[in-house]
Backbone as CSV, one residue per row, in Angstrom:
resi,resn,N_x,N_y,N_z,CA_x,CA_y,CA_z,C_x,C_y,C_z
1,UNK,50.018,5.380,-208.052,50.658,4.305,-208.812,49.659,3.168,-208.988
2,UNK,49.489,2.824,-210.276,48.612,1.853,-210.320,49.287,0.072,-209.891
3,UNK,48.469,-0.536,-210.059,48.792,-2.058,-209.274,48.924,-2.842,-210.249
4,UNK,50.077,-3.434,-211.304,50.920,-4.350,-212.188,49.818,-5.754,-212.012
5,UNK,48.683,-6.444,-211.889,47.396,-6.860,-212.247,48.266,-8.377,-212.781
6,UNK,48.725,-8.426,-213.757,49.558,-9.179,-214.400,50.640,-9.615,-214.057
7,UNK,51.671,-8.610,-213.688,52.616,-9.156,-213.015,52.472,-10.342,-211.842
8,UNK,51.498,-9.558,-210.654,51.619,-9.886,-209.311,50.848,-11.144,-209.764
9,UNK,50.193,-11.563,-210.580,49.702,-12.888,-210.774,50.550,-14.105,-211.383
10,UNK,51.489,-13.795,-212.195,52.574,-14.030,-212.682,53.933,-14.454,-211.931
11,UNK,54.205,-13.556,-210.427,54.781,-14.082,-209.406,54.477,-14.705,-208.668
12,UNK,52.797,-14.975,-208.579,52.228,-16.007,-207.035,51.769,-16.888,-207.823
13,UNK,51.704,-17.354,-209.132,51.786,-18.865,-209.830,53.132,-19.346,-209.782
14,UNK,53.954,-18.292,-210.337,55.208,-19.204,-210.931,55.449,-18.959,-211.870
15,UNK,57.627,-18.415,-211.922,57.845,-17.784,-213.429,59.163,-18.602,-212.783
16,UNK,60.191,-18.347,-213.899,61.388,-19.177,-214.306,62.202,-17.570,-213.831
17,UNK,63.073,-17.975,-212.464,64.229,-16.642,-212.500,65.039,-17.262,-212.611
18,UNK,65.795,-16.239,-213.462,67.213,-16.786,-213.824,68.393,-15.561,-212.668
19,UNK,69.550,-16.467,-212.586,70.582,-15.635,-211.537,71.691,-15.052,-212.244
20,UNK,72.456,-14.142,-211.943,73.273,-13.749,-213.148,74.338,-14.753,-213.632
21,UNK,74.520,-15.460,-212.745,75.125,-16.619,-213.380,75.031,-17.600,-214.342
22,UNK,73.606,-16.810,-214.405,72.897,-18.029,-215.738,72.174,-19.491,-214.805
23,UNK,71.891,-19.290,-213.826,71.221,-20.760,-213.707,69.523,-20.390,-213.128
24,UNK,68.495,-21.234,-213.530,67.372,-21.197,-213.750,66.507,-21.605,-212.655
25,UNK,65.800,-21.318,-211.943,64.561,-21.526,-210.799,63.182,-21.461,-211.523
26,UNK,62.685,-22.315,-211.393,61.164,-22.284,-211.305,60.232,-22.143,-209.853
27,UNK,60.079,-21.201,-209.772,59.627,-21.009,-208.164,58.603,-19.765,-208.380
28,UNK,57.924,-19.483,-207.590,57.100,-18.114,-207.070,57.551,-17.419,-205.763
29,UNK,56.779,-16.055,-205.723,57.313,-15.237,-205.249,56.856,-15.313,-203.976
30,UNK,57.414,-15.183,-203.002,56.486,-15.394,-201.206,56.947,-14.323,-200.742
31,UNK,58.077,-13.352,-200.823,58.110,-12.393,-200.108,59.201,-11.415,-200.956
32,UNK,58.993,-10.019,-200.665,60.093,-9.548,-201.352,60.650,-8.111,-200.104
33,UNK,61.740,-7.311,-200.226,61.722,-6.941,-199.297,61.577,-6.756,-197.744
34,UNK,60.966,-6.019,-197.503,61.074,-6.365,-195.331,59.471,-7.049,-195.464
35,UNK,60.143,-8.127,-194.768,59.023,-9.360,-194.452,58.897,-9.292,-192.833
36,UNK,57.819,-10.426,-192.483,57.694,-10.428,-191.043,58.868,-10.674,-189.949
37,UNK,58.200,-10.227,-188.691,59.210,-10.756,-188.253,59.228,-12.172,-187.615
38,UNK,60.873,-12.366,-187.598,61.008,-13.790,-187.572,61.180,-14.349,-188.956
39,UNK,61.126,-13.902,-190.173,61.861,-14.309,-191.110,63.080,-13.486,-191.355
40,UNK,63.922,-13.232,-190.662,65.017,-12.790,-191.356,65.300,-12.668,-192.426
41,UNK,64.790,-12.035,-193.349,65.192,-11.323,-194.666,65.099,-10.084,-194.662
42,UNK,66.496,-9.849,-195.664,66.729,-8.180,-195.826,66.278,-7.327,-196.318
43,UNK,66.151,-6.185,-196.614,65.706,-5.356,-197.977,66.023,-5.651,-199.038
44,UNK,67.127,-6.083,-199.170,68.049,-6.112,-201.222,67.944,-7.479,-201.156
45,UNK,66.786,-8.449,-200.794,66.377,-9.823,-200.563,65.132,-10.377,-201.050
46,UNK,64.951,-11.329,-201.966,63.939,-11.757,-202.083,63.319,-13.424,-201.450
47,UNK,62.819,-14.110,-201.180,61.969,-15.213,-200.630,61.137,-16.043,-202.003
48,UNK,61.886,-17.337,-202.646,61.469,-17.689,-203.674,61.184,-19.630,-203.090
49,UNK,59.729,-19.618,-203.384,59.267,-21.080,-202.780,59.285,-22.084,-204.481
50,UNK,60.617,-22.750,-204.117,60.334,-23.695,-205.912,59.691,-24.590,-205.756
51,UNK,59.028,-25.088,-206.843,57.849,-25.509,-207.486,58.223,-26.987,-207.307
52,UNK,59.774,-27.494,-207.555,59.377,-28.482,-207.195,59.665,-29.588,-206.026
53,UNK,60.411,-29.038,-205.184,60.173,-29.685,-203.400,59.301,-28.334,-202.440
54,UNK,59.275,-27.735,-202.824,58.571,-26.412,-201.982,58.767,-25.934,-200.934
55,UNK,60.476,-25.580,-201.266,61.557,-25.337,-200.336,61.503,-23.740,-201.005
56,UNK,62.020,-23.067,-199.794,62.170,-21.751,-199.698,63.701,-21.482,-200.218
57,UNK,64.311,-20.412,-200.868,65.101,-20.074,-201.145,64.943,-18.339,-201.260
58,UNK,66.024,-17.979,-200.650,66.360,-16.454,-199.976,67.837,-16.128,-201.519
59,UNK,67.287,-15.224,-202.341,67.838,-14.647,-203.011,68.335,-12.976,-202.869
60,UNK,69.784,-12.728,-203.318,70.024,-10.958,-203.533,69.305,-10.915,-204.617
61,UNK,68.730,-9.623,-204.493,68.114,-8.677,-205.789,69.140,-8.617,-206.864
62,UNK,70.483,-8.402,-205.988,71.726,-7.990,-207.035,71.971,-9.385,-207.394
63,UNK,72.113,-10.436,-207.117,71.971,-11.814,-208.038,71.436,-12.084,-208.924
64,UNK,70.278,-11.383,-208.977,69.255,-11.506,-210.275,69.404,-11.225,-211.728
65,UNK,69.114,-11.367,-212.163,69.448,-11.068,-213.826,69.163,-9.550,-214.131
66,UNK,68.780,-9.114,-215.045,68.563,-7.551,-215.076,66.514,-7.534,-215.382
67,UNK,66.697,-8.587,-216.023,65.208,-8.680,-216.588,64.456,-8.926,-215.391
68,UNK,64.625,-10.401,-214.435,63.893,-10.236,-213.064,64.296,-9.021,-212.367
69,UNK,65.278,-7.800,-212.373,65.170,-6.656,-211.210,63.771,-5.898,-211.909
70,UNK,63.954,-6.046,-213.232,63.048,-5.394,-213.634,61.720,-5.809,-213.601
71,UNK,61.466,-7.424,-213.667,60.011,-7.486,-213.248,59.823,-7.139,-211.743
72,UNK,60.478,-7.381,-210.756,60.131,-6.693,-209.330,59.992,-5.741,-209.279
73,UNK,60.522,-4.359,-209.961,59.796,-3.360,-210.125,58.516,-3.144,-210.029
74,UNK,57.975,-3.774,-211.042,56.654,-4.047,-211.627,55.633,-3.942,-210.467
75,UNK,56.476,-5.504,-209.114,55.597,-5.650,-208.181,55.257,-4.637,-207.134
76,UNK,56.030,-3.319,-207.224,55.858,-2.295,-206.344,54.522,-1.455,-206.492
77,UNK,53.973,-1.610,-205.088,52.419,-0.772,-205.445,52.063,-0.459,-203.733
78,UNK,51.639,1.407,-204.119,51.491,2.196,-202.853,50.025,1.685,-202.281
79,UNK,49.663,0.535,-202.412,48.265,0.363,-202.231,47.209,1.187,-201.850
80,UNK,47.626,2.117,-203.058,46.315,3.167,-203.187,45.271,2.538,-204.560
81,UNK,44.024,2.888,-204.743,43.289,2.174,-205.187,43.593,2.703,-206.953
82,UNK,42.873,2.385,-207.506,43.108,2.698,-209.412,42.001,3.518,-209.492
83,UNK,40.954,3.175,-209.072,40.024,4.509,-209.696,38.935,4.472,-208.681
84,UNK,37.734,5.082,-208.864,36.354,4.904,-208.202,35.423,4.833,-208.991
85,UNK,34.742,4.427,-209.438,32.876,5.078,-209.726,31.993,4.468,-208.622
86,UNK,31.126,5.395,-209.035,29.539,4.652,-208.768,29.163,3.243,-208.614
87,UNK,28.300,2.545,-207.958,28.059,1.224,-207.624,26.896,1.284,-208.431
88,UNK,25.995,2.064,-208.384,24.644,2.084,-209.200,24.960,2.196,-211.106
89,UNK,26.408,2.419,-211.058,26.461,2.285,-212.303,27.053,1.186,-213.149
90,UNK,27.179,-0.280,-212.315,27.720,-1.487,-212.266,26.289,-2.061,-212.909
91,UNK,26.347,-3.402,-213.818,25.091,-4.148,-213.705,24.718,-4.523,-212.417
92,UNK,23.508,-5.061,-212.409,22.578,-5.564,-211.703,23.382,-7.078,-210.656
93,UNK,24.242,-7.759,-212.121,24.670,-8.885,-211.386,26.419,-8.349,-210.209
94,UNK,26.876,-7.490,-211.149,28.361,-7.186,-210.741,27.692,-6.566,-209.228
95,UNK,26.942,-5.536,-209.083,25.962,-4.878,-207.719,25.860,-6.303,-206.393
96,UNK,25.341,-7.294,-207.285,24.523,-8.556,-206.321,26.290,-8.742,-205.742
97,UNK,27.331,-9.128,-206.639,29.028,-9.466,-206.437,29.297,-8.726,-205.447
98,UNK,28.765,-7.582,-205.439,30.011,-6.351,-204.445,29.409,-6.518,-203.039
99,UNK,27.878,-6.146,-202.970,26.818,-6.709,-201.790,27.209,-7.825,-200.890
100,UNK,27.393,-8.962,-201.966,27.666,-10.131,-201.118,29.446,-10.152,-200.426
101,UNK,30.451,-9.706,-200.575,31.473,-9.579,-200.673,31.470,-8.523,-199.892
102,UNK,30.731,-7.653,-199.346,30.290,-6.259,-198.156,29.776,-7.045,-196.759
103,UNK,29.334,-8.221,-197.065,28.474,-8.440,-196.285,29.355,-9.375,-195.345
104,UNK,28.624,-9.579,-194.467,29.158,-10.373,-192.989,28.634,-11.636,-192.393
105,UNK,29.416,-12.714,-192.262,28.817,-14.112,-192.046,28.552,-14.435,-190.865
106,UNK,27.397,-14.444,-189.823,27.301,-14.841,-188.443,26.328,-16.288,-188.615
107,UNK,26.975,-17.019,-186.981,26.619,-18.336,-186.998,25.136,-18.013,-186.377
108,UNK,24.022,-18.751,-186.423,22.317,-18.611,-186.175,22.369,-19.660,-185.244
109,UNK,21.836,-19.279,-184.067,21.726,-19.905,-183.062,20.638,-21.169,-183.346
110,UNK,20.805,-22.080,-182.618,20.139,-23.577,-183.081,20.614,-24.280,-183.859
111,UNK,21.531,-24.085,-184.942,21.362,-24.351,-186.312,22.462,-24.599,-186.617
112,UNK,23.286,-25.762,-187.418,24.278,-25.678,-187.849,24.455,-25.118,-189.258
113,UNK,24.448,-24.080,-189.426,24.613,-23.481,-190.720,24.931,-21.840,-190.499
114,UNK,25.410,-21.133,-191.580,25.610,-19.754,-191.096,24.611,-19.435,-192.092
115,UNK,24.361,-18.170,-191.348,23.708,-17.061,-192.278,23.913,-15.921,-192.920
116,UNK,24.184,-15.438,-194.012,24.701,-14.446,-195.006,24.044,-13.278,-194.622
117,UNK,24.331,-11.942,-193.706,23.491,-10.793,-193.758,24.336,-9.857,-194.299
118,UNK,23.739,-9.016,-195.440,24.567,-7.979,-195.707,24.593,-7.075,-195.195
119,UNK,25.183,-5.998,-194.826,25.127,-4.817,-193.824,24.370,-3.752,-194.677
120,UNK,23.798,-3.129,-193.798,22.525,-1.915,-194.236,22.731,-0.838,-193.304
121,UNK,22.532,-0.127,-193.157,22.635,1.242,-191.757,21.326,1.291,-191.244
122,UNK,21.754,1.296,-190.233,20.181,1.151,-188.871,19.278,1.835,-189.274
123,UNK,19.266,3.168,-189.626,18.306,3.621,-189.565,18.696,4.965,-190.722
124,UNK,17.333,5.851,-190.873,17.244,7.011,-191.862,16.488,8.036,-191.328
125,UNK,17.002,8.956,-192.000,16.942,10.514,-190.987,15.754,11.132,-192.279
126,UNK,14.714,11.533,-192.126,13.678,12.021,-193.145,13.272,13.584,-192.547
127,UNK,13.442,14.652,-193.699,13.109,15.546,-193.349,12.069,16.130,-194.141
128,UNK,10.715,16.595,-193.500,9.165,17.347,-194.341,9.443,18.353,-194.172
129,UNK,8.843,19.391,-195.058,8.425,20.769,-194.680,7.155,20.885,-195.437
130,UNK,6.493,21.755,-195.035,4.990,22.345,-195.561,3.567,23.372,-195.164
131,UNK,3.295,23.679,-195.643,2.196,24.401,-194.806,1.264,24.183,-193.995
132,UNK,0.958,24.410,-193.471,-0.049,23.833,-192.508,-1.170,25.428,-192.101
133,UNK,-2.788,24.864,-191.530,-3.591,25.378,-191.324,-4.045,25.096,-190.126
134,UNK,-4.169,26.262,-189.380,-4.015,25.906,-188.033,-5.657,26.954,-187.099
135,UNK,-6.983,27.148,-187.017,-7.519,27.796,-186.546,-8.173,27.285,-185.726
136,UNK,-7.792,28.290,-184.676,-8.649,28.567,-182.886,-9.543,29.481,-183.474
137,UNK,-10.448,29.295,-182.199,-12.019,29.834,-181.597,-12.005,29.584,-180.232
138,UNK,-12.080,30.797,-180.008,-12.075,31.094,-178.411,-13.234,31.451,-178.218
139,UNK,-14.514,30.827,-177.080,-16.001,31.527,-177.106,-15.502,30.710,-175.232
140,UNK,-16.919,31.294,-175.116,-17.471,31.369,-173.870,-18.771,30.775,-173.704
141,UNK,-18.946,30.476,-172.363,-20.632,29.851,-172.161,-21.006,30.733,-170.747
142,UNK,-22.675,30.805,-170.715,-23.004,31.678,-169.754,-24.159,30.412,-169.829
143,UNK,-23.837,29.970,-168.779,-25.210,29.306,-167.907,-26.466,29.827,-167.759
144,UNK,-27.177,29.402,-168.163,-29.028,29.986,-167.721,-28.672,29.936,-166.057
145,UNK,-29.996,31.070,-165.938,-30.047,31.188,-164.690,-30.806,30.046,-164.210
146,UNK,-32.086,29.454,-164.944,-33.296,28.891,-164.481,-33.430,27.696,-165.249
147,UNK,-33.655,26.593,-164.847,-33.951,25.633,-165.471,-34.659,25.555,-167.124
148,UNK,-35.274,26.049,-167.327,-36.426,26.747,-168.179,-35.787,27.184,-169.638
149,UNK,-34.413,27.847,-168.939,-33.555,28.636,-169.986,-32.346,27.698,-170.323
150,UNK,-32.116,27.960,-171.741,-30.453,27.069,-172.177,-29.403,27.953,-172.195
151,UNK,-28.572,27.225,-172.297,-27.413,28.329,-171.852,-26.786,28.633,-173.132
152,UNK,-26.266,29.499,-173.114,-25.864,30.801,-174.393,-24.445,30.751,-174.222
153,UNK,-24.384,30.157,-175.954,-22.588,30.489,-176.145,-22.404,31.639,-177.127
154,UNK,-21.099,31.879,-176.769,-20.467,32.845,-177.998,-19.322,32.932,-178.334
155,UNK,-18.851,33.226,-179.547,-17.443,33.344,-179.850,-17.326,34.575,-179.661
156,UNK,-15.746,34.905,-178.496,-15.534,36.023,-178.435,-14.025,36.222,-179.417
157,UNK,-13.597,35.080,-179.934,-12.288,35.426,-180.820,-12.352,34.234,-181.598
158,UNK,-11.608,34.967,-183.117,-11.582,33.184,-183.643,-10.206,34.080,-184.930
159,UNK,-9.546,33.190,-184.949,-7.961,33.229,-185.889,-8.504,32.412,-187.135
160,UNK,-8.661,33.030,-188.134,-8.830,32.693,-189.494,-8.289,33.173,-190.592
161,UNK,-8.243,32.573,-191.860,-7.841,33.537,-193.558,-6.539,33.325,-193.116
162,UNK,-5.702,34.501,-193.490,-4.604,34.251,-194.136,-3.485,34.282,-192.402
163,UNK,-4.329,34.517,-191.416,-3.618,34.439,-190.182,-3.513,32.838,-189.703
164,UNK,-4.386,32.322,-190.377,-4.390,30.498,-189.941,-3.379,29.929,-190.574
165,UNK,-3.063,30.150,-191.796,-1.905,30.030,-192.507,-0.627,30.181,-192.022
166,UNK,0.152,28.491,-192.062,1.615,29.137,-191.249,2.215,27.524,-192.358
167,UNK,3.546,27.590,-191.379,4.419,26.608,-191.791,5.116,25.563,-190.867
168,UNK,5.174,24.725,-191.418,5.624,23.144,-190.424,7.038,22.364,-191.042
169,UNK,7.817,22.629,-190.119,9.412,21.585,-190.769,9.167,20.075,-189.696
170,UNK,8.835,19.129,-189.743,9.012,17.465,-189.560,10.680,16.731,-189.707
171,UNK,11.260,16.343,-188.939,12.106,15.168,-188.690,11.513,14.281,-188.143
172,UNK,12.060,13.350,-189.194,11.575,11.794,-188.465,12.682,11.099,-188.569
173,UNK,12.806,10.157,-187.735,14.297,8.801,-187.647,13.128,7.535,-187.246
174,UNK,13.723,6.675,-188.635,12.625,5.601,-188.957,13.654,4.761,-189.030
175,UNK,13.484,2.858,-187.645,14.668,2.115,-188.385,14.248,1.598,-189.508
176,UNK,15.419,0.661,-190.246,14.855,0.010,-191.304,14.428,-1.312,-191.149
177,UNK,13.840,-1.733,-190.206,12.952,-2.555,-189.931,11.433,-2.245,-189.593
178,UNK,11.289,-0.764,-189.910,10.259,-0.003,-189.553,9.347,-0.257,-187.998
179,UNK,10.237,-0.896,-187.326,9.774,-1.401,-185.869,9.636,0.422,-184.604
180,UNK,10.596,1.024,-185.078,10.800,2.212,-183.956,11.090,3.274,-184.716
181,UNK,9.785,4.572,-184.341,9.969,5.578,-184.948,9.764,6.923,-184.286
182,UNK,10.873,7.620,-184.316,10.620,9.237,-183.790,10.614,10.057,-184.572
183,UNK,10.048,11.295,-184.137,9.837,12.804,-184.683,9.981,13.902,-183.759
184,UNK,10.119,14.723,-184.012,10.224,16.425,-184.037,9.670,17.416,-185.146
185,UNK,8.385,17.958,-184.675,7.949,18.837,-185.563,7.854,20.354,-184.780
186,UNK,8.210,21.413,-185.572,7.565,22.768,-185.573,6.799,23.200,-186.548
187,UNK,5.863,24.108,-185.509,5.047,24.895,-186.111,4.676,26.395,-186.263
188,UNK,4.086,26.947,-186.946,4.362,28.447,-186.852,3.621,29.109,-188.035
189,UNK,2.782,29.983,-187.477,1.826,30.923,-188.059,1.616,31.892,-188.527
190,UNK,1.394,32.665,-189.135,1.276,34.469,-189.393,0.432,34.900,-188.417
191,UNK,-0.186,34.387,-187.205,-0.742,34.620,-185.987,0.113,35.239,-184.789
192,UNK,1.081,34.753,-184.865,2.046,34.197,-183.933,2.511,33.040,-183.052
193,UNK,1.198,32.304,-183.407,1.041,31.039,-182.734,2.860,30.149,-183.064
194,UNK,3.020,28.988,-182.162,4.059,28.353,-182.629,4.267,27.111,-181.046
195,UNK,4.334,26.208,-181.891,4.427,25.148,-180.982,5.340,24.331,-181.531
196,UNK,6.065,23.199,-180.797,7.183,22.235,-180.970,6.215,20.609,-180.696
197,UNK,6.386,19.792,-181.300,5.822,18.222,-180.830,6.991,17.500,-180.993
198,UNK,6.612,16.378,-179.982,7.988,15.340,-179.995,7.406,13.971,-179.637
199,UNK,7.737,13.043,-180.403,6.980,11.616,-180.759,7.935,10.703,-180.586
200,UNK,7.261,9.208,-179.863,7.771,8.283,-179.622,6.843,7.280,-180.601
201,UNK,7.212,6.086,-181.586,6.112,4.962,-181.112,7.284,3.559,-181.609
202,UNK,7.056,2.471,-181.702,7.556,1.255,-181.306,6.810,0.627,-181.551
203,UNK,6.857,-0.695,-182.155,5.894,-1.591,-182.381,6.717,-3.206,-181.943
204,UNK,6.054,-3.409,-180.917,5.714,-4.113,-180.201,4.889,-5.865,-180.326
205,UNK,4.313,-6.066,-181.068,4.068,-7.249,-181.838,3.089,-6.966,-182.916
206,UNK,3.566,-7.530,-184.137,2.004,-7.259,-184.795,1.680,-6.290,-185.407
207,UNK,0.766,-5.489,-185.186,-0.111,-4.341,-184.879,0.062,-3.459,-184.383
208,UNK,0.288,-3.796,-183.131,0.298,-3.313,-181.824,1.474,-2.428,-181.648
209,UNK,1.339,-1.218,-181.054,2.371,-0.108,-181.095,2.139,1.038,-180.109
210,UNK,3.396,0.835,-179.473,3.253,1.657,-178.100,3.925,2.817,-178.644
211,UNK,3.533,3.993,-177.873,4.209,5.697,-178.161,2.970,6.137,-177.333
C-alpha cells in the first residue's frame, strides 16, 4: 500500500472537519486510532488539536461526516516503503542529501561543537588470483681438501619450464583507513610444490609499520 503523501500533510497542518451535525473544526490531526498509552482513546476515535486555543478534542469516527471517514482512509499506511532504486543512480547533489541524513552526529572531545561523520564499513575483503613462477635449485658444495684448492659446487636438481609454473589465490582485509592489513595466500605448482603464507602489518606512525 502506498503512503497518501498529500493527505498525511494535509492532516498535520490543518483541514476544516465537519461533524454530521453540520458543525465545523479547524484543527489537525494528532492521533487516530490506538494511541499511546495513557491517552485513553479508542479505536472508532480520533484526537483533533484546534488551531485556535490548542486544545485537544477526542472525536467518533461515526460523528464524522462521510467525506472526513473518507479522508482517514486515505491516512492508512502498512509502512512498507513505495519503491527502491539505486543510490548511484540519484544526482550527485540528491547522493551528498541521503549520505548526510545516513550519517551520525558525535560530540569531539575538547571542543564545543559536534562533528558530522558519515558511516563507512571498517574494512574490505580483496580477493587476487594469478600465476606465479616459482624455481628451486638444489646443489651441493664439496670442500677442498687443501688450502691450495677451491671448493666445487654443483647442481644436483633444479625445477624449471613448465614445472615452475603454478598458481596463487591472495586474500587480503585492508581497513579503510589503510592503517592495518592482513593476508592469506596459496600457492601451487605443476611440481607439486605448495605452500600457504599468512601476513600481519599495521602502521604505527608515519611510515613506520610493524608486521
Amino acid at each position: 500500500m502506498d503512503k497518501d503523501g498529500p493527505a498525511h500533510k494535509e492532516a498535520k497542518k490543518g483541514r476544516k472537519w465537519t461533524s454530521s451535525s453540520g458543525n465545523v473544526i479547524n484543527a489537525s490531526l494528532v492521533q487516530r486510532s490506538k494511541a499511546g498509552k495513557g491517552e485513553g482513546i479508542k479505536k472508532e476515535q480520533v484526537v483533533l488539536r484546534r488551531k485556535k486555543d490548542k486544545k485537544r478534542i477526542k472525536i467518533k469516527i461515526s460523528d464524522l461526516s462521510k467525506s472526513d471517514q473518507k479522508f482517514l482512509k486515505k491516512l492508512v499506511w502498512d509502512g512498507k516503503k513505495v519503491g527502491s532504486f539505486l543510490i548511484k543512480s540519484l544526482s550527485e547533489e540528491d547522493q551528498k542529501i541521503i549520505n548526510t541524513a545516513n550519517a551520525s552526529i558525535r560530540d569531539k572531545p575538547g571542543k564545543r561543537r559536534r562533528k558530522l561523520k558519515i558511516g563507512q564499513p571498517y574494512a574490505s575483503l580483496r580477493i587476487k588470483a594469478g600465476f606465479s613462477f616459482t624455481q628451486f635449485v638444489h646443489g651441493r658444495v664439496d670442500p677442498a681438501e687443501n688450502d691450495d684448492e677451491i671448493d666445487v659446487y654443483s647442481i644436483t636438481d633444479r625445477i624449471n619450464g613448465s614445472e615452475a609454473i603454478g598458481f596463487y589465490v591472495k586474500l587480503e582485509g585492508i581497513t579503510d583507513n589503510k592503517k592495518s592489513k592482513s593476508y592469506l595466500q596459496f600457492n601451487s605448482s605443476g611440481s607439486g610444490f605448495k605452500s600457504i603464507g599468512f601476513g600481519l602489518k599495521h602502521n604505527i606512525w608515519k611510515s613506520v609499520h610493524l608486521g
